[in-house]
NUFILO-191938 format. One record per residue (C-alpha): residue number from 1; z, y, x. Coordinates in nm, 3 decimals. Example, Ala and Ser with C-alpha at 12.3 -4.5 7.8 and 13.67 -1.06 7.14 Angstrom:
# residues 2
+-----+---------+---------+---------+
: num :       Z :       Y :       X :
+-----+---------+---------+---------+
:   1 :   0.780 :  -0.450 :   1.230 :
:   2 :   0.714 :  -0.106 :   1.367 :
+-----+---------+---------+---------+
***
This chain:
# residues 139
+-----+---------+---------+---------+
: num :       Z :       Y :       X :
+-----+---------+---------+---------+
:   1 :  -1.431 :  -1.252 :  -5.352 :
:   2 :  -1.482 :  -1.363 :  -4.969 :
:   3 :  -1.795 :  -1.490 :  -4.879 :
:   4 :  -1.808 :  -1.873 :  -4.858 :
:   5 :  -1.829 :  -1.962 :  -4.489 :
:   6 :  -2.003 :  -2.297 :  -4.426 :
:   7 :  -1.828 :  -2.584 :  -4.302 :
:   8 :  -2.162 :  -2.737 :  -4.066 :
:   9 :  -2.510 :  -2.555 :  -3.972 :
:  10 :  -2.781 :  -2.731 :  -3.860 :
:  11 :  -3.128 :  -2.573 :  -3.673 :
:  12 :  -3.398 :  -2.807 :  -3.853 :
:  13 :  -3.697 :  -2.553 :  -3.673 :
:  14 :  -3.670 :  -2.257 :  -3.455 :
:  15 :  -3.886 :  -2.015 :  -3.307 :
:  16 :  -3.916 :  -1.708 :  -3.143 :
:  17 :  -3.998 :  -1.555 :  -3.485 :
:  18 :  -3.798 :  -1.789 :  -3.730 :
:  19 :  -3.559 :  -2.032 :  -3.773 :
:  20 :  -3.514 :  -2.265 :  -4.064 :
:  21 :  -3.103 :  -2.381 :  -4.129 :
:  22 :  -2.906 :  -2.644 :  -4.369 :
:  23 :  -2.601 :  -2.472 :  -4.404 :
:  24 :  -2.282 :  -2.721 :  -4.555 :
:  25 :  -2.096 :  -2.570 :  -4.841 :
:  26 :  -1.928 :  -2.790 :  -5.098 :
:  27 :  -2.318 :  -2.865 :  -5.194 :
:  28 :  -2.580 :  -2.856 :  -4.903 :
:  29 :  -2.808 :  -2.522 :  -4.937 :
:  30 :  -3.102 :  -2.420 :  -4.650 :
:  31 :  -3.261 :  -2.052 :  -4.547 :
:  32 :  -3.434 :  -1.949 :  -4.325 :
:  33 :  -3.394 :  -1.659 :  -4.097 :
:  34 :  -3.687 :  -1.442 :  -4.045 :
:  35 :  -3.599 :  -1.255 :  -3.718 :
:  36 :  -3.691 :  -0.885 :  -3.653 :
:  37 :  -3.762 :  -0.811 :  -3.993 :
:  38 :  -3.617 :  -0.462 :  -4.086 :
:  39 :  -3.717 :  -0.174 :  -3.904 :
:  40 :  -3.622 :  -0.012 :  -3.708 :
:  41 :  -3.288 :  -0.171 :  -3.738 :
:  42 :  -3.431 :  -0.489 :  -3.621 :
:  43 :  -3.204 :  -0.693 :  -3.759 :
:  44 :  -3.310 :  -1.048 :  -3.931 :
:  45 :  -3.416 :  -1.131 :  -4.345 :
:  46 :  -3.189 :  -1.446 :  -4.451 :
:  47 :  -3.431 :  -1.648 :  -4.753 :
:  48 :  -3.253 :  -1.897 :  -4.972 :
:  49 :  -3.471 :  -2.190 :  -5.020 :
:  50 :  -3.370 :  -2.209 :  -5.366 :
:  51 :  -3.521 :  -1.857 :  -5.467 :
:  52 :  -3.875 :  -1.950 :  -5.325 :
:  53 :  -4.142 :  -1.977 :  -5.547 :
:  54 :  -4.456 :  -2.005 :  -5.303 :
:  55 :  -4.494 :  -2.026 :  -4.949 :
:  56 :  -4.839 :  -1.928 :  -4.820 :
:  57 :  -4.947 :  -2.023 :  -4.481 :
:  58 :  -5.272 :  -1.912 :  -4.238 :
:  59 :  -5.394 :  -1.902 :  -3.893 :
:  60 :  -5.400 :  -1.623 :  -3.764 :
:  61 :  -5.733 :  -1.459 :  -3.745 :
:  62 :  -5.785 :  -1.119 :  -3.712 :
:  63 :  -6.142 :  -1.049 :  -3.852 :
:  64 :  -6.031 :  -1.245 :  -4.160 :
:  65 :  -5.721 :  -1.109 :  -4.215 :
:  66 :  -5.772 :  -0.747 :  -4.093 :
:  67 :  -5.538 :  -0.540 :  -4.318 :
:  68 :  -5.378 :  -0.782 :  -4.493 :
:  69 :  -5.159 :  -0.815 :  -4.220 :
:  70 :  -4.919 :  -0.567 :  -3.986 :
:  71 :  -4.790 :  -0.618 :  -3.686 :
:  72 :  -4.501 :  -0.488 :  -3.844 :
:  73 :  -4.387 :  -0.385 :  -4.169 :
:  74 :  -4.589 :  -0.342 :  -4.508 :
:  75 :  -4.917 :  -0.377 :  -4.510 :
:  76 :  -5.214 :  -0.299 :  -4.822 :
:  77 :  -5.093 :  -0.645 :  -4.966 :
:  78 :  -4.741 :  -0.671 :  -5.102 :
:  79 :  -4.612 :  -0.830 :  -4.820 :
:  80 :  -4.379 :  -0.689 :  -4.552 :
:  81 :  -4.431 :  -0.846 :  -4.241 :
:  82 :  -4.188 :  -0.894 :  -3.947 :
:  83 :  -4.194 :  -0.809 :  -3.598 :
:  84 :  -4.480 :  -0.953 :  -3.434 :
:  85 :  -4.689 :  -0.729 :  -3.190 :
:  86 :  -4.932 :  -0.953 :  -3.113 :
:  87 :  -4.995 :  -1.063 :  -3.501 :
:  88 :  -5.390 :  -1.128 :  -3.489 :
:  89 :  -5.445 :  -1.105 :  -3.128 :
:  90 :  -5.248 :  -1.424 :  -3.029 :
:  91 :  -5.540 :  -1.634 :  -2.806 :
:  92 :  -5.693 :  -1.879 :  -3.110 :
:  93 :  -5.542 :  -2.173 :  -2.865 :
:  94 :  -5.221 :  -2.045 :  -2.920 :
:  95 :  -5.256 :  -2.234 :  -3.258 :
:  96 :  -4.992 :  -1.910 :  -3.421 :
:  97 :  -5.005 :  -1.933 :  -3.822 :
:  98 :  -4.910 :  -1.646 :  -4.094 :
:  99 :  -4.637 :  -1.780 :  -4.333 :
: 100 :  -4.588 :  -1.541 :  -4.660 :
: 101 :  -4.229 :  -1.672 :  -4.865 :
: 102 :  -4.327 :  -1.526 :  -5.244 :
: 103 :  -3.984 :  -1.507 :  -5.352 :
: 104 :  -4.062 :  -1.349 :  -5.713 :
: 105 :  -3.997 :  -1.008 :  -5.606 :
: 106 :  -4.275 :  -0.708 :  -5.606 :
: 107 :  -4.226 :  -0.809 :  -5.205 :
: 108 :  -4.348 :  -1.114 :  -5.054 :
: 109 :  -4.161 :  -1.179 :  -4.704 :
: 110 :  -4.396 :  -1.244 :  -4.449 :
: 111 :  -4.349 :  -1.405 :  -4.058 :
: 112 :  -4.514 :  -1.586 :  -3.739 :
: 113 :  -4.487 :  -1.932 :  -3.686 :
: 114 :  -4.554 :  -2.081 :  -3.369 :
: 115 :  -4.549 :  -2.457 :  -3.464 :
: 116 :  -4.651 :  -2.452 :  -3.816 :
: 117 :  -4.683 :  -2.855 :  -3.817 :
: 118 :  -4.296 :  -2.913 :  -3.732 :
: 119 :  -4.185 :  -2.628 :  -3.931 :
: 120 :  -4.368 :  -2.773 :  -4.255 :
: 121 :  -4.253 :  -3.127 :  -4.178 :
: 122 :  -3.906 :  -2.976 :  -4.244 :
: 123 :  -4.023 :  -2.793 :  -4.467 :
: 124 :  -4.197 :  -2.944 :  -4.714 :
: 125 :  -3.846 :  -3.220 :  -4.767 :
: 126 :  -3.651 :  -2.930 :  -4.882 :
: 127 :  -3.907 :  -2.768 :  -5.114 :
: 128 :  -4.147 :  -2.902 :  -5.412 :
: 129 :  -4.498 :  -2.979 :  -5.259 :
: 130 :  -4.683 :  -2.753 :  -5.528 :
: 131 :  -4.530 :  -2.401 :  -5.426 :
: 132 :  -4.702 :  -2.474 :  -5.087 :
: 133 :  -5.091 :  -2.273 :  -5.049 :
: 134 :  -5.266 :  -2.343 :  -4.731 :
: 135 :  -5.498 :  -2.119 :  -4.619 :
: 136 :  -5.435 :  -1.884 :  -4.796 :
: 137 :  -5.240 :  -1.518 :  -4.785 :
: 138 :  -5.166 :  -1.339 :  -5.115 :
: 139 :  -5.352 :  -1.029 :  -5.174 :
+-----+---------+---------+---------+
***
């Protein structure tokens, strides 16, 4: 069966590490693309909205979260985390946030956000308020 193409996309946030999409079917559905997420392949981890069960979200801070995050790929929690270098070392002005999507797999998906205010207030429309967990990174 061919994959359903959608008829309409719209960018509701976009970053140089994610972007969050409505994409118009017959019924409305959103993802988001997590870019840089497979190595070495590089290539980008599409998320259904519908198949999230938490989403975790943290400033970065490196002497808090020292390995419980990677720059890139799994680290000691279950999380694989995409491409970001800098992860940890971003300047704390830089205001960069950890976002961990717990999708109900033994693999949480885990990303940089650069404007975690405006990618939560389109966020948070498209997804019940209680699988949200500030501050907080599962371990």
């Amino acid at each position: 069966m061919p994959e359903k193409q959608p008829k309409e996309s719209k960018s509701l946030y976009k970053d140089k590490f994610c972007k969050l999409i409505v994409l118009i079917f017959q019924l409305g559905t959103s993802q988001i693309r997590v870019r840089t997420y497979y190595f070495p392949t590089c290539q980008d981890k599409i998320i259904s909205l519908d198949k999230i069960v938490k989403v975790y979200y943290k400033k970065q801070n490196l002497k808090e979260d020292c390995c419980r995050v990677k720059q890139w790929g799994m680290s000691l929690t279950p999380v694989w985390w995409a491409c970001d270098m800098a992860r940890g070392v971003h300047r704390s002005s830089a205001n960069v946030y950890n976002v961990v999507i717990d999708t109900g797999s033994m693999i949480c998906k885990g990303f940089s956000v650069t404007n975690i205010n405006t990618f939560l207030s389109h966020l948070e429309p498209l997804i019940p308020k209680d699988k949200f967990v500030p501050d907080q990174i599962p371990s």
